[in-house]
C-alpha positions in Angstrom: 0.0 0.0 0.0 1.7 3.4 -1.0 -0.1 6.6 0.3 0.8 10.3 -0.7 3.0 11.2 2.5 0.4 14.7 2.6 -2.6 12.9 3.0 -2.0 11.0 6.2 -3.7 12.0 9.0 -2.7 13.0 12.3 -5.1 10.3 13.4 -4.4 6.8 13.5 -5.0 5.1 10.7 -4.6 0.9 10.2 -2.9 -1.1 7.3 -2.3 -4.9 6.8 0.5 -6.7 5.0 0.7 -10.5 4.0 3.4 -12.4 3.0 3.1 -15.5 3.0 3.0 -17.1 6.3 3.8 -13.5 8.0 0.5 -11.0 9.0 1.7 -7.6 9.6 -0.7 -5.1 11.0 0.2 -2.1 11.8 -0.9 1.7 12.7 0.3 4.8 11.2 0.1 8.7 11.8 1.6 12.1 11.4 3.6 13.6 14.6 4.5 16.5 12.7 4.5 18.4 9.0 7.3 16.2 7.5 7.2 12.9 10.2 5.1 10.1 10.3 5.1 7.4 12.8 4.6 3.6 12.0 3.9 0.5 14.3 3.9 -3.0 13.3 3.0 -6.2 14.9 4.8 -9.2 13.0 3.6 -12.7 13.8 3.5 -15.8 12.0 6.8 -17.4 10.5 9.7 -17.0 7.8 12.0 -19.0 5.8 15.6 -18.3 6.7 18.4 -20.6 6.1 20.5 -21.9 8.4 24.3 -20.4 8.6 25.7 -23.6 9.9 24.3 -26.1 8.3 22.6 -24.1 4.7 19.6 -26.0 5.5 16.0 -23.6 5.2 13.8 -23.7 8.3 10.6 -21.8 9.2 11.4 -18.7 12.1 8.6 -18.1 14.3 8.4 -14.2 14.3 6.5 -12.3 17.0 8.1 -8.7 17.2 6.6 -5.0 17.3 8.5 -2.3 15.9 8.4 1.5 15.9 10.1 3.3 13.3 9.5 6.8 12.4 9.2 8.0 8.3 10.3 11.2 7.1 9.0 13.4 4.0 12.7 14.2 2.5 15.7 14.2 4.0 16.1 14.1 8.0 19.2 15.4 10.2 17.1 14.4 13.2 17.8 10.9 13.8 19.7 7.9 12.5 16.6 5.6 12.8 14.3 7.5 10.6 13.1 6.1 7.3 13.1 9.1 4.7 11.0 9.0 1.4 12.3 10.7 -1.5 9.3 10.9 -3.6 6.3 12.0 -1.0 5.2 8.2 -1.1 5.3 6.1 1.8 4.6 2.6 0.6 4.1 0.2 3.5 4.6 -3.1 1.4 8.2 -1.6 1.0 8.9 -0.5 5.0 8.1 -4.3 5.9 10.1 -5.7 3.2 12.5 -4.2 4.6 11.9 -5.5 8.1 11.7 -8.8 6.8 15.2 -8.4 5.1 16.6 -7.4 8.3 15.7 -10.5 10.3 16.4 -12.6 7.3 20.1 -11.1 7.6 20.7 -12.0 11.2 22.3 -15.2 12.3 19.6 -18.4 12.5 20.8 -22.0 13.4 18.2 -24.8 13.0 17.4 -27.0 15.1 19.8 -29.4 14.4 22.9 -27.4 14.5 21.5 -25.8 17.9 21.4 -29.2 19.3 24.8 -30.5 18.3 26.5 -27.4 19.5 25.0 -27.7 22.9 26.2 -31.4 22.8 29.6 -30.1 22.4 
């Protein structure tokens, strides 16, 4: 979902994103002129692969993040998101997310047990 970054309210507004075994619903709203704030809720699972073994295994995900969106360039924080084009598009933001979750270090089950064994 993309949404002209002048037409969000200063009121809470919802938005859901799928894909495929992970729901994502979060809230959305103006704090200022040029900032928006977004909350998600992630639950459901991922495909990651394993860096010991290589092996792909389903994550269970259950996190809520904050992040904060700016219209143009921001000096303010590190943290902020900042749109270029006036667009804030949602399906993007939690792409991102996922990415960053899919970039940590995940061992499956397997490779946990075998180190502990160790």
């Amino acid at each position: 979902m993309k949404i002209e970054f002048r037409k969000i309210p200063y009121t809470k507004s919802d938005f859901k994103v799928i894909d495929e075994l992970l729901v994502c619903d979060g809230t959305f709203y103006k704090e200022s002129n040029r900032m928006l704030r977004v909350e998600i809720v992630m639950s459901g699972q991922i495909t990651v692969d394993c860096d010991i073994c290589g092996d792909a295994f389903a994550l269970p995900v259950d996190e809520t993040i904050a992040l904060k969106v700016s219209d143009g360039v921001s000096e303010e924080d590190l943290e902020i998101i900042e749109c270029q084009d006036h667009m804030v598009d949602f399906d993007e933001i939690v792409q991102s997310e996922i990415s960053s979750i899919k970039v940590d270090y995940h061992y499956c089950e397997k490779c946990k047990n075998e180190d502990q064994g160790e």
